[in-house]
N, C-alpha and C positions, 0 to 999 in steps of 0.2 A: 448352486454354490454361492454362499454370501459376501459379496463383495467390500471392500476396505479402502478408502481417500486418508490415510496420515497426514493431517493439516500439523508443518513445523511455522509456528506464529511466534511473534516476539521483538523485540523493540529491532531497531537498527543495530548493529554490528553486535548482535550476538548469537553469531555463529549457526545463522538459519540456512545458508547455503551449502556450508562442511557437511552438519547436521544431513540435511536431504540427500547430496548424494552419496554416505554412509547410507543413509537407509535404503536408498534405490539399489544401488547395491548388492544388499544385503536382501531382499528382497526378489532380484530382477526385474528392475522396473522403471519406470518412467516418471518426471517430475513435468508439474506446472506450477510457474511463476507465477504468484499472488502479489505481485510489486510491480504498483500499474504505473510506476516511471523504468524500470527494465523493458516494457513491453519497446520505448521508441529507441531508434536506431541511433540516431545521434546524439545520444545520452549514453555516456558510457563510462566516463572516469567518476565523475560525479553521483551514479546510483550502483556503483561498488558491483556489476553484474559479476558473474560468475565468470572466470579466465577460459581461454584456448582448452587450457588442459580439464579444466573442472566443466565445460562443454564434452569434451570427451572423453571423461568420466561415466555421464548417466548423459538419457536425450534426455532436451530441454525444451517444452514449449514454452508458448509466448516469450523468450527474448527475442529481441531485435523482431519484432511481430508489424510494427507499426512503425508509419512515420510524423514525427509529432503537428505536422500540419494537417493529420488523417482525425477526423470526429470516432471518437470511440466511448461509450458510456462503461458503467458497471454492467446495465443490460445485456449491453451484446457481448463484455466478459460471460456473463452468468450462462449465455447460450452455447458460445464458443468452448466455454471450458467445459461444459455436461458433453458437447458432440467429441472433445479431444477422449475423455472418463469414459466413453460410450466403447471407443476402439481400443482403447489401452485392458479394459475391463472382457475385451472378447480372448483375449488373451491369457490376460493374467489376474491374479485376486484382487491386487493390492498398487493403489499407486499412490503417489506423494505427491503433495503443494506445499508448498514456501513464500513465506511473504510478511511481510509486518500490515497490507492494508486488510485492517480488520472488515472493511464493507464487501471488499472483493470477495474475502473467504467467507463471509453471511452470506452473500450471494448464489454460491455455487453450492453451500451444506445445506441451506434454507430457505433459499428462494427472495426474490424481495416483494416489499410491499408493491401495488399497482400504485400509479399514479397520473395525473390527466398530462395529456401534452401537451409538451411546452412548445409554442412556435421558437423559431429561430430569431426573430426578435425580441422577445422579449427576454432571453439568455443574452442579446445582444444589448440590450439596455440593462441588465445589472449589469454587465461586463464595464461599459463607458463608466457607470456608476461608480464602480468600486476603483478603476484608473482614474476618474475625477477627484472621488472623495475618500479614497483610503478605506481601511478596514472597517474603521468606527461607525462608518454610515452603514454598513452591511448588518453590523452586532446592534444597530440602530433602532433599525426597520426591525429584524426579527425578535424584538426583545419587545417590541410595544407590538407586533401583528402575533406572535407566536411565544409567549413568555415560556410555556410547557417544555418545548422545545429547547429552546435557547437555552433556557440551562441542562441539558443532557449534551449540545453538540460541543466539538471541538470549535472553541471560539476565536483559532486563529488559523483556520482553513478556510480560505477564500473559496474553494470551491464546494465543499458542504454548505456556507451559508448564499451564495448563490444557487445552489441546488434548490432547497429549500425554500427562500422566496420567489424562485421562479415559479414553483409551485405553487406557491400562495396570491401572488401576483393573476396567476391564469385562474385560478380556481374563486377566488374570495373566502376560501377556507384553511384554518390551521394547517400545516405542515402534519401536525403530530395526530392530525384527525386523519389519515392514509396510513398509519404504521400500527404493526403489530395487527395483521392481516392472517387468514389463516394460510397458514405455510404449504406448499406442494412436498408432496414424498417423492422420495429420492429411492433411487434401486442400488444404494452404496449407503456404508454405515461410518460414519466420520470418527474418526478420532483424534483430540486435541492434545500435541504436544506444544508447552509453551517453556519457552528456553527461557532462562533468569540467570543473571549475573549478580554481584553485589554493584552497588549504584557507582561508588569511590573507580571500580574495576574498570566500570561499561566507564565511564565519565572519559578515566583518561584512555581507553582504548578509544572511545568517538575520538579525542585530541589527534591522536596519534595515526588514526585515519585519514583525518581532513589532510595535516602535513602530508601524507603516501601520497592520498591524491591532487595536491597543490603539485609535490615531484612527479606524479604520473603525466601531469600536463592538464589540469582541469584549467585552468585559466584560460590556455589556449583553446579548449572545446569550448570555454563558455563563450568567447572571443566570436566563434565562429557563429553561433546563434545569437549572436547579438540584436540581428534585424529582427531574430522573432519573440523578443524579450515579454513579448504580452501574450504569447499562447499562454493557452491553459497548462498547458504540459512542462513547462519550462516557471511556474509558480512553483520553483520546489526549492526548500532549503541546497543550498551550494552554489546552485544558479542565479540565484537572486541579489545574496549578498555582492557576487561578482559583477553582475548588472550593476549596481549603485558604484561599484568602481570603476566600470566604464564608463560610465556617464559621466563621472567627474565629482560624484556626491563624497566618495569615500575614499582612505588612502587602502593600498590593496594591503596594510598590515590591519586594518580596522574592518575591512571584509571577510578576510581569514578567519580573526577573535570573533565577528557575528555568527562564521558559519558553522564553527565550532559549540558559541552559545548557544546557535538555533537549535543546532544537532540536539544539545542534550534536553534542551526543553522538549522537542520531538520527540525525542527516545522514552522522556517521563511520562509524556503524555499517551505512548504506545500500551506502555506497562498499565497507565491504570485502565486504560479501556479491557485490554488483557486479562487484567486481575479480578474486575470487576463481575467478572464470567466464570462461575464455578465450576464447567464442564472442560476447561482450561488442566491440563495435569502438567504440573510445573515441575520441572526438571534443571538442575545446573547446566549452562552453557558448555557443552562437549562431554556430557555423560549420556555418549552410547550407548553404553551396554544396558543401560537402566532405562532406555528409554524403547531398548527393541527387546526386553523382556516383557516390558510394558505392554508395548503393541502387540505381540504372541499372545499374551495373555488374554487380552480382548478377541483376539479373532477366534480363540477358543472356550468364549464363555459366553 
């Protein structure tokens, strides 16, 4: 019997966690989170996880999975989530993931490229790198070691361009000389649903999010991670601009307006990676029914 992963992909606040567990649902089934800041525990107002009630809804892997002082790659997602596929799959036909990080969801449909190991120091000296000298120096480096590269990555994700010249750093070779590798087969047939808003829509729904989560108490979570403002894990729009308020750099109305800005630049920059991908079937933001006719259709053609 051939087996079914419904990837629900798509920028920030459009409606990828309603979406899933309608389709688990609808289905009887099970979801995993492709939103590798829901995996840590003390991240919770700020990565909008899913509520009490929408936890008992449908089970939920990887929330609350991890704690953001734990090392966790895309790697050990790609293995952890095929062994979760592996047990959900002895059961049933069909299960779901949700998520907006498009490398998690490559990962687990496709496999990722091999690449050489990186010691522990040398992640540790771009890390001081990038705390020393800002982004600029990161987009720096891989722009005169890796120009190939450089212009496909996301060029204000500190931790893709750290990835990347860690890489290049250990090896003495391109980044983009390890990718597009031949891919592992998978014993599940993926299909992509990708949720779309109109931009004006999503814009002021991001707004109107950050405010929920300002009243939910983000400030106070951010408060509380204060001491670990430099994990990797805590490099994520909501958190960051709040950092610069504590510290004294910003007033908390000009960290609000940033995390709102950043939001939607995020959220632009989710879409093109998204769009850019033809295997992508774009769907309105909470058009169910068209999207589980969709999916029927596929499991029976």
């Amino acid at each position: 019997m051939s087996k079914y992963l419904i990837i629900v992909g798509g920028a920030t606040a459009t409606g990828k966690t309603r979406m899933a567990i309608e389709l688990a649902r609808h289905f009887d089934t099970e979801i995993l989170s492709a939103d590798s800041r829901q995996f840590y525990r003390e991240m919770t107002v700020g990565t909008a996880k899913p509520d009490s009630e929408e936890l008992a809804a449908a089970k939920h892997h990887f929330i609350d999975s991890l704690s953001i002082q734990d090392a966790y790659s895309v790697g050990d997602f790609e293995q952890d989530a095929l062994q979760v596929l592996d047990t959900i799959f002895e059961k049933k036909e069909v299960a779901i993931m949700a998520g907006g990080s498009g490398l998690f969801i490559r990962a687990v449909c496709e496999g990722l490229d091999k690449f050489p190991e990186v010691p522990t120091s040398v992640r540790d000296q771009l890390d001081a790198d990038f705390k020393e000298n800002g982004l600029a120096f990161l987009q720096k480096e891989l722009a005169e070691k890796d120009p190939e590269y450089f212009e496909k990555v996301d060029k204000q994700n500190p931790v893709r361009l750290i990835r990347a010249l860690s890489v290049i750093r250990v090896s003495g070779q391109p980044f983009s000389n390890f990718l597009n590798q031949e891919k592992p087969k998978r014993n599940f047939t993926p299909i992509y649903i990708l949720l779309d808003m109109d931009r004006e829509k999503l814009y002021d729904k991001i707004n109107r999010r950050v405010d929920l989560m300002m009243e939910n108490g983000l400030l106070q979570e951010t408060k509380k991670l204060h001491l670990f403002k430099n994990l990797t894990a805590l490099q994520t729009v909501g958190y960051q601009e709040l950092m610069e308020f504590f510290d004294g750099n910003w007033t908390l109305e000009k960290a609000v307006e940033m995390i709102k800005q950043n939001s939607r630049r995020y959220a632009k920059r989710q879409m093109t990676w998204f769009r850019k991908r033809p295997h992508w079937e774009r769907f309105e933001s909470g058009d169910f029914e068209g999207v589980v006719d969709f999916c029927e259709k596929k499991r029976t053609t």
